[in-house]
N, C-alpha and C positions, 0 to 999 in steps of 0.2 A: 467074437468072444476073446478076451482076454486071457493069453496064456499064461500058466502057473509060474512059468521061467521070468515071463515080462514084470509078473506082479512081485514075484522075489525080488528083482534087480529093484524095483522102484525103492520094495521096503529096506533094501541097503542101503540103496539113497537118500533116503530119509534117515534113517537113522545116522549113517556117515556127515551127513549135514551137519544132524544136533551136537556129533559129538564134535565137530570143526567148530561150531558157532558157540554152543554152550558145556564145554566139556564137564563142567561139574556141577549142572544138573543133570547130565546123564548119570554120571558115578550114582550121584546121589537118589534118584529114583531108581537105577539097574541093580546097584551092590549097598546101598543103604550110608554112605560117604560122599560126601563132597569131595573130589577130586583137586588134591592143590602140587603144590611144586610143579617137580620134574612131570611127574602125572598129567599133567596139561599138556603139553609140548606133544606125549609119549601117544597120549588120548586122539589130539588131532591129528596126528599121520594115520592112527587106525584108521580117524574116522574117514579121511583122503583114499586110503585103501579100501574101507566098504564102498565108499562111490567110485571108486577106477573097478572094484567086480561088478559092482551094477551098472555102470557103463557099459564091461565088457558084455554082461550077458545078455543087456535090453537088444545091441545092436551086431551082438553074435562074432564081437572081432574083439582076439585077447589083444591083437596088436593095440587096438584105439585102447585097452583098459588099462595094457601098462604105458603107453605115452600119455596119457591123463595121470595117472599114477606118478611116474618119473616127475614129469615136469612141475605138478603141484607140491610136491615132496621137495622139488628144487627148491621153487620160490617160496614156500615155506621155513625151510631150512635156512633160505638165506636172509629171510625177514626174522628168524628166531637171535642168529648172531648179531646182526645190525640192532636188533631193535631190544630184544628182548635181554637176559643176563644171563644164557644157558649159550654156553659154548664150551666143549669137548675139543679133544685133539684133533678128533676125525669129523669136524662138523664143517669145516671147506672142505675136504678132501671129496664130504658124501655131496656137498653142495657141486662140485664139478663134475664129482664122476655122473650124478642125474642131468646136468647138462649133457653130458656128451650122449647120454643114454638118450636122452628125448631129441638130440639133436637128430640123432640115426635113426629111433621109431619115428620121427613127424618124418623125416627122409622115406623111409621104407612105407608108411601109412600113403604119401604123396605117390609113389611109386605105385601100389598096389589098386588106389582111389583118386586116379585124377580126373579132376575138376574140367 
C-alpha cells in the first residue's frame, strides 16, 4: 500500500515539473493568468523547490531535498544570466553561493550514503 506521504511527495513532483516545464499554463489554469516576465524565472525555482520537497519526502532525507534544491537552483540561475535577459546584482553571487552549498550537501550526502 502506498503511503499518504509517498503519494503527496509524487504530487509535488508533478506539479513542480509543470511549473519548470510550462510555467504559464500553470498560472493560467491555477490563478486564471498566463504567467510572463519576471513571473517565469520566479515560477520555475518554486517549481525546482516542490520537487527538492518531494524528493525530500518520498526518500525521507532533507539532506538529498535541499542538494537537489541547491544545485538545480544553481544551474538554473546560471542558465537564466547566460541565456536569458534577467540578471540582478545578486544573481552570480546566489549562483556561487548554491555552488558551494551543493558542493558541501553532495560532500555530506556522499558521507552519510556511500556507495
Amino acid at each position: 500500500m502506498v503511503r499518504v506521504l509517498d503519494r503527496a511527495a509524487f504530487e509535488e513532483i508533478a506539479t513542480g515539473l509543470a511549473l519548470v516545464v510550462v510555467p504559464a499554463f500553470v498560472g493560467q489554469v491555477l490563478l486564471g493568468e498566463a504567467l510572463t516576465g519576471v513571473a517565469v524565472p520566479t515560477a520555475r525555482i518554486a517549481g525546482i523547490a516542490l520537487i527538492a520537497l518531494g524528493v525530500a519526502c518520498w526518500k525521507n532525507s532533507g539532506l538529498l531535498g535541499m542538494l537537489v534544491y541547491s544545485a538545480a537552483v544553481m544551474f538554473y540561475l546560471g542558465y537564466v544570466g547566460l541565456v536569458e535577459s534577467f540578471a540582478g546584482v545578486l544573481l552570480w553571487p546566489a549562483v556561487g553561493l548554491h555552488a558551494v552549498l551543493s558542493a558541501l550537501l553532495w560532500r555530506s550526502h556522499a558521507k552519510t550514503n556511500p556507495s
